[in-house]
N, C-alpha and C positions, 0 to 999 in steps of 0.2 A: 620342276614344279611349276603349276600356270600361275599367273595374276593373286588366282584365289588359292593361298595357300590351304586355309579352311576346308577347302573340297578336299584336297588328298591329306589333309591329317584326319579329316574323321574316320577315313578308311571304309566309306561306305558305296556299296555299289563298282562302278567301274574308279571313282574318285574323281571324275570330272568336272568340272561348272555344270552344264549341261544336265548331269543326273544328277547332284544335287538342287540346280534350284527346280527342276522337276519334282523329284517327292517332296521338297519343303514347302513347294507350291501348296500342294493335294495338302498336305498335313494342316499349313495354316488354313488354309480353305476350308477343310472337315469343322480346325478349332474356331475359326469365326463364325460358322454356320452355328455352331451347337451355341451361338450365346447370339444367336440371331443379328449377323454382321457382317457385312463385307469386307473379305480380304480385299485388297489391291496392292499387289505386290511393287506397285509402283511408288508408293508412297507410305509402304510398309517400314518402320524402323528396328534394327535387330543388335545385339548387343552379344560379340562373339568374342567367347573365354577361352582360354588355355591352362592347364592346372597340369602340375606335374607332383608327384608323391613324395611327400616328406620322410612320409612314415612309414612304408611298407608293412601290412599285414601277413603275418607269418602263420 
């Protein structure tokens, strides 16, 4: 598992650093555009959860 363990538990893409801050790039980018705003992922702040199931739905 790399540095960012986030990359490979969301299980998206190849689950790299690399492909993830790529699409999350684009995505924040699209959602600051639409409310007329600049991302700058440089000085972007982000708040990353892990949830695991209590309750399982049957």
């Amino acid at each position: 598992m790399s540095k960012y363990p986030n990359t490979f538990l969301e299980g998206e893409g190849d689950r790299t650093y690399s492909y993830w801050r790529r699409v999350h790039d684009a995505f924040f980018k699209q959602e600051y555009q639409s409310e007329h705003q600049r991302f700058d992922p440089h000085t972007a702040q982000m708040v990353l959860e892990r949830f695991h199931v209590v309750y399982p739905v049957h």
